[in-house]
N, C-alpha and C positions, 0 to 999 in steps of 0.2 A: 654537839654530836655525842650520843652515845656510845662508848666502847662495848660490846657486850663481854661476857662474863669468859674465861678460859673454858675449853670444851671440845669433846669431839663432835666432827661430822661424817656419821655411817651412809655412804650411798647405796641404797640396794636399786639394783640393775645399774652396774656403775662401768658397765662394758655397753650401755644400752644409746643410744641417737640423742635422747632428753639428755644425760650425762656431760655428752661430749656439745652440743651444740649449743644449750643451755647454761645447766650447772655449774660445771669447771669455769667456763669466761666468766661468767659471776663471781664466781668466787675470786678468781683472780683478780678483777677490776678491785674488791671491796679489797681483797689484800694489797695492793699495788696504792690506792688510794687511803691505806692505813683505818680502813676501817672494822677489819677482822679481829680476834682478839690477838694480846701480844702471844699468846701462846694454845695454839690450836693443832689438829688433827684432821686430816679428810682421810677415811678408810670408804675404798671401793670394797663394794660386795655382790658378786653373780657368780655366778654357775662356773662362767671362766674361769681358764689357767691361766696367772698371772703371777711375776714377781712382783715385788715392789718397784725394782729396777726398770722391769719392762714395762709395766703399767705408766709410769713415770714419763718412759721415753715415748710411747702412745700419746699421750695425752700433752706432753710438751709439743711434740709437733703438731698435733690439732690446733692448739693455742698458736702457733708460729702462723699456720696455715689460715685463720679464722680471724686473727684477732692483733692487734696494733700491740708491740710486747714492749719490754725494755728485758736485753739478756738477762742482767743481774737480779732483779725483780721475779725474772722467771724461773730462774735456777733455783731461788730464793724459794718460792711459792712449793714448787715440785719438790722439795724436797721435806715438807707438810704432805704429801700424794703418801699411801700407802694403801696395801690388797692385802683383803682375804677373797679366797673361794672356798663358796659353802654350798651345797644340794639347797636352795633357796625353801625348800617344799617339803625340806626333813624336819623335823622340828629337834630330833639327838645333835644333825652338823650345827645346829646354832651353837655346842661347847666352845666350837674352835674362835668363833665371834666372841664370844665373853671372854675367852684365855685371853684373844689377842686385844682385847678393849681392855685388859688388865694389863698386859703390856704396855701399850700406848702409852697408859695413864703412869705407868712405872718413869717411862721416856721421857716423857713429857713434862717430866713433874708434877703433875695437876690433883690438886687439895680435895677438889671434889670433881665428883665424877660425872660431869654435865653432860648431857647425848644428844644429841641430834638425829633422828631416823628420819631419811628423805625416802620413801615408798616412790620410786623412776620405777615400776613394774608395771607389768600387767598385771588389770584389776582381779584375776583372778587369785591374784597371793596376797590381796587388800586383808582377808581376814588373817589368812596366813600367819603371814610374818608377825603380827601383831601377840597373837596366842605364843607360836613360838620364842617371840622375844619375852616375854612374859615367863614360860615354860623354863629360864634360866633366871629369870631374876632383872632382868635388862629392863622392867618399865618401875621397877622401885627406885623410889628418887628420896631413898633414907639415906644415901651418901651423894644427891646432887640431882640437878632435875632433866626429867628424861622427856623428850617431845618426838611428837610425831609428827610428821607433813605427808599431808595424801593428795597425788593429783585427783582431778577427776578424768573418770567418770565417777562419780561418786552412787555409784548403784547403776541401774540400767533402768527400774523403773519406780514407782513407789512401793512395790512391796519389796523389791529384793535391798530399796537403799534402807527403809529400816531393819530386815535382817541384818546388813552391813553394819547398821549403826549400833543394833544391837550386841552383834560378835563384837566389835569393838571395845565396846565399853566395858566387855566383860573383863580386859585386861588391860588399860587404860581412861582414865577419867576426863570429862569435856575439856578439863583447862591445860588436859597433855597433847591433847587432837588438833590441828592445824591443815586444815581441808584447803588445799590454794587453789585462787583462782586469778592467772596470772593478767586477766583485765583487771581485778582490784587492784593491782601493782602498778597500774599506769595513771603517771602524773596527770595526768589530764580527767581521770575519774576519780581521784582524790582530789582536785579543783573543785568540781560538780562542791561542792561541800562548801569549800569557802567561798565560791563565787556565791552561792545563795545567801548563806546564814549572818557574812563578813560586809553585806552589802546592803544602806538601807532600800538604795533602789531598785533592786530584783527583786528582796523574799516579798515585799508587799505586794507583788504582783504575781509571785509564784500560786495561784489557784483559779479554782472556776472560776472567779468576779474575774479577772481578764484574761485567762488565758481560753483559747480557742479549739487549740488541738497539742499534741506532742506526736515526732515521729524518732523513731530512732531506727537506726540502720548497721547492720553489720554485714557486708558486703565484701568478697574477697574473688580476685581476678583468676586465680589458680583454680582447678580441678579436684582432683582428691590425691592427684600424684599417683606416690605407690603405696599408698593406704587404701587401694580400695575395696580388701576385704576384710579390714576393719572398718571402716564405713560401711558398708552395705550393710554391717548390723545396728548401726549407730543412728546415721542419718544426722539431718540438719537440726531438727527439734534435741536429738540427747547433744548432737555436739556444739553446738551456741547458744542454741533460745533457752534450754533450760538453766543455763546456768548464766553465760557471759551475758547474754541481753537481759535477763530478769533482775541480775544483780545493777546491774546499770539503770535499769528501770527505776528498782528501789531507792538510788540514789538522787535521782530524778524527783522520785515522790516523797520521801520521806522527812518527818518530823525535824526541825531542831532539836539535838541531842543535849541532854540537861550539862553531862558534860562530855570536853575529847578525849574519850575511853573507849577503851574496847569495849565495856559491858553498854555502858549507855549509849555507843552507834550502832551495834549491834542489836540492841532492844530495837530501834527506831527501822533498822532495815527490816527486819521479822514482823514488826507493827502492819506494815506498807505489805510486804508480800501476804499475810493474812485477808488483807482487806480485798485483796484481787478479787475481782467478781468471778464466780466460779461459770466456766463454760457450760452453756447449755448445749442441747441438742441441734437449737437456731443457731446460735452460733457456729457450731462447726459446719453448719451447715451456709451460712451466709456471710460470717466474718472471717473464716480463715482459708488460707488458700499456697496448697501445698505443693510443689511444680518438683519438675525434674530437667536437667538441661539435654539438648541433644544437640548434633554435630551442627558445625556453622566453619564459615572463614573470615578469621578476625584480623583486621590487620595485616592480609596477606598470610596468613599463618590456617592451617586448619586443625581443629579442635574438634577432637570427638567425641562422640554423646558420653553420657556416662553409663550407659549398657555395653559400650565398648571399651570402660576402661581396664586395666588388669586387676583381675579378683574381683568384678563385678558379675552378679548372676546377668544370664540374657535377658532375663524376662524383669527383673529385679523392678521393685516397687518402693524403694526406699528413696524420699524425696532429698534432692540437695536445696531447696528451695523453701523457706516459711515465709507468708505473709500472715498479720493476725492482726484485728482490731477489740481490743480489747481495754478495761474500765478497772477502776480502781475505786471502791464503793464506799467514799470516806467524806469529813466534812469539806476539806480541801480540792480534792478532785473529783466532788461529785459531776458526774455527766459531762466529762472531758475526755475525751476518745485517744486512747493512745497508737500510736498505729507502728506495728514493730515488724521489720522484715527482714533475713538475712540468708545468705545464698552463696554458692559456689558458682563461678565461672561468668560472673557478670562484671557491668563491660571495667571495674577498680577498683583496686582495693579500699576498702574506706569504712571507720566508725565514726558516728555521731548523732548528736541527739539535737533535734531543731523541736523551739520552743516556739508554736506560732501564738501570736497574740492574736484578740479580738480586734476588730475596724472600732474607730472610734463613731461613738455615738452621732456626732456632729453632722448632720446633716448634709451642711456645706462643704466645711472639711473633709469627713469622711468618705461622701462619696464616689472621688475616684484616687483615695487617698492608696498609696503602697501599702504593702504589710509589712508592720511591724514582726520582726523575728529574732530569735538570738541563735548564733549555730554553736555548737561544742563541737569542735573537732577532737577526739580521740585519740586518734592515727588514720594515716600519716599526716605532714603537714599541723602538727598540731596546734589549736590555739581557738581564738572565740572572733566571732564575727558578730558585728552588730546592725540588723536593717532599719531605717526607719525615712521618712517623708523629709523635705526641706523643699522649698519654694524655686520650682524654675525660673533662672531667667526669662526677664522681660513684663511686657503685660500679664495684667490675670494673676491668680493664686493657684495657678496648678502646682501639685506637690510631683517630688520627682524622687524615686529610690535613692537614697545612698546611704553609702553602707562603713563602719569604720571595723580597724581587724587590729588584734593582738596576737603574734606567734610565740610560741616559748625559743621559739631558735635565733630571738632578739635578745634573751635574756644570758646570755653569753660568759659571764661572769658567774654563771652557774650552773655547776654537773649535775645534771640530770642521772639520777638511777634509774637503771633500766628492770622492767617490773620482777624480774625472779631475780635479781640484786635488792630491791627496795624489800622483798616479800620474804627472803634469807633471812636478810638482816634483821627484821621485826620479827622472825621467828627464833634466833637466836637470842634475841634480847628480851622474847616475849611479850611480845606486844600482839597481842589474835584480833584487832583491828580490821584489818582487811584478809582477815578469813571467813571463811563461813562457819557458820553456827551452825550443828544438829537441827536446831528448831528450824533454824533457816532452809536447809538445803530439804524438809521434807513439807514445806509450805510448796516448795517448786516445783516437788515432784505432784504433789496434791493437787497443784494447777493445768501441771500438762498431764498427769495420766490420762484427762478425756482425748488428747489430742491422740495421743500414744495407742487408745484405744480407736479413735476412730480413722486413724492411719491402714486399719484393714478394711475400710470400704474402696472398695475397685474404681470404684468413681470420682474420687478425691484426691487424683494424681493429674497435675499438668504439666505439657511439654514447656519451653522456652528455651529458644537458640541461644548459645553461647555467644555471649559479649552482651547480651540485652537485659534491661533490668527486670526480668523475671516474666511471668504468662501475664496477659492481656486481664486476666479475671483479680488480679491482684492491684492492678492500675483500678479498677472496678471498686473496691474496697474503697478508697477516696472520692473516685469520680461520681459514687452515687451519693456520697453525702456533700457533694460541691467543692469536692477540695482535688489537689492534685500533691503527690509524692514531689521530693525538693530529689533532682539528678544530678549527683553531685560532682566533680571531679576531683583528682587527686591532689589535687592543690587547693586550699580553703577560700584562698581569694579567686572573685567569678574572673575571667577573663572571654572577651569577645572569642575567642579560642579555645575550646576547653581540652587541652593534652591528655588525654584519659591513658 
């Protein structure tokens, strides 16, 4: 285990919901389990009026309220918590930030002047804060090195993410930028990697010569809540496909990396998303398929549409809903259909990526042999499932499914980090691994602009009732090339009963 290095950590919007529900329990956990440095810093920074004192006592009781403590630990932790308030959007109030990051470092002791910037804001101070902290001197790492963490959205479309990426750079450099995407952080998508490359009996089968199809799903049972006039400008395409499922995709598809580096996994993810076959006009027109949910009673509960949500326009045209079949134009995956869907308010929560393999050639065998499949479950339930044939009792050589399963919730003996603890921690120590890359994140936008763009034809919107796994034309997507979508439940193993 790595220690990483002494250092602060600046939250800006550190009075904001990502903060408090996120952040903090992160932090905590990594310091509670000694994996923080021996000597560190957390400065809140927004707009808020805060002491240190009060901030402290805020955010203690979250953590009481939130999260499994031990007193001593906690008192311990929070008294690392410290505030400024600054005008986030002046770029003169950033002085008070530097005085008191010279303070700190007085306090603190600290030799060199390490920084951490967690950007918890709205995208709109993304260029912002960047120029401003710059504008003092804050991204010179001549006495210690300074990082950035940006969530996404990282732009809204492909032209505005390279203006983004371009304001950026003008005051920081790519190996200071740390773009998170808090599905790279999850053990189960860092698996994807060793299960392929660490195994001789997967990667030989990982391409066209046997595989058949690949689907991945990102599926989540909730609404939009009380986000929904930030969704209504976002939608399902900027808020999962473009970023969580294409990076998952990538990991799916992509090369053995020469070695386990940041630059060389990184190369290998960029390779893959490059190769994506670029949407035609048939395509949007036959392989993707954009829905919206409307009211339903689920479970005895009624759920209503999302024209009715709060901060939803009436007429509103912005899908919760993607289905997309789409190719990856390489030697590996030539002509293997990936089929990728993800949506609000269907009938559970659930990611995972299903590998189906080809029937075997065999005549005999094959013909009314199971499918071979492998499942990744992601979340919840995580863990791998394996399908394949074995000989029913009795006469005959009929083949019969069964299936063998691995959960990480067997492996017991080992703390699992949770993905903005595992994504902190590699940012602290610098490790941009499971960040995205500039190159990366404008391959993505490169892919879906056509979608982006063809989200304003009137025609290209369908209903589907809440709890159901999306509109009828999406099942369509499969069922004309002979296949069918895998339905999954929230538990990885099948059971005659599916508890969804």
């Amino acid at each position: 285990m790595v220690i990483p290095e002494n250092s602060s950590i600046v939250i800006f919007g550190a009075s904001g919901d990502l903060t408090y529900r996120k952040l903090i329990p992160a932090l905590y956990h990594l310091y509670a389990s000694d994996q923080l440095p021996k000597s560190f810093a957390i400065l809140g920074v927004s707009r808020t009026q805060y002491s240190d004192e009060s901030y402290r006592e805020k955010l203690k009781h979250s953590l009481q309220e939130m999260e499994k403590t031990e007193p001593e630990k906690l008192e311990a932790f929070c008294n690392h918590l410290h505030y400024q308030a600054i005008d986030t959007s002046d770029t003169q109030d950033y002085a008070k930030l530097a005085t008191r990051l010279d303070d700190v470092a007085d306090q603190y002791g600290f030799e060199q002047r390490n920084t951490l910037f967690y950007l918890a804001t709205p995208p709109s101070l993304y260029s912002i804060i960047p120029a401003s902290l710059a504008a003092h001197g804050l991204n010179d790492e001549a006495d210690g090195w300074k990082r950035l963490i940006i969530e996404k959205p990282f732009g809204y479309d492909l032209a505005s993410a390279r203006q983004l990426d371009k304001e950026i750079h003008e005051h920081f450099r790519e190996h200071q930028i740390y773009r998170i995407d808090h599905y790279l952080g999850k053990e189960t998508v860092q698996n994807l990697l060793v299960l392929r490359f660490s195994n001789a009996m997967f990667e030989p089968l990982w391409n066209h010569q046997y595989v058949d199809y690949v689907e991945i799903t990102g599926a989540e049972f909730l609404g939009v809540e009380e986000r929904g006039g930030y969704y209504d400008g976002s939608g399902a395409v900027r808020d999962m496909f473009q970023n969580h499922l294409l990076q998952v995709l990538a990991m799916v598809g992509m090369e053995s990396p020469a070695q386990i580096n940041a630059d060389a996994i990184r190369n290998e993810v960029v390779k893959v998303l490059q190769c994506l076959r670029p949407l035609s006009d048939e395509d949007l027109r036959n392989n993707l398929v954009l829905g919206q949910y409307t009211e339903s009673n689920v479970r005895g509960q009624f759920l209503p549409s999302y024209r009715n949500e709060h901060g939803v326009a009436d007429d509103s045209r912005t899908e919760t809903y993607v289905g997309l079949k789409m190719f990856i134009d390489n030697w590996r995956w030539n002509g293997v259909p990936f089929y990728v869907r993800t949506g609000k308010r269907l009938p559970t929560r659930v990611t995972e990526v299903v590998i189906h393999f080809k029937q075997t050639p065999h005549p005999v065998f094959g013909k009314d042999a199971p499918e071979n499949k492998l499942i990744i479950r992601i979340q919840p339930d995580e863990g791998i499932q394996m399908s394949f044939g074995l000989k029913e009792p009795g006469a005959g050589f009929n083949a019969k499914e069964v299936k063998m399963n691995f959960h990480y919730a067997s492996l017991q003996e080992t703390q699992m980090l949770t993905a903005y603890e595992r994504l902190l921690l590699d940012a602290l120590n610098g490790d941009a691994t499971l960040f995205a890359r500039s190159d990366a994140v404008e391959a993505c936008w490169e892919f879906v602009q056509p979608i982006l763009d063809h989200k304003q034809d009137p025609q290209s919107l369908f209903g589907y009732a809440c709890g159901t796994w999306g509109p009828q034309e999406s099942d369509n997507l499969l069922h004309n090339d002979g296949r069918a979508w895998r339905f999954p439940c929230k538990n990885l193993t099948d059971t005659d009963y599916c508890e969804l």
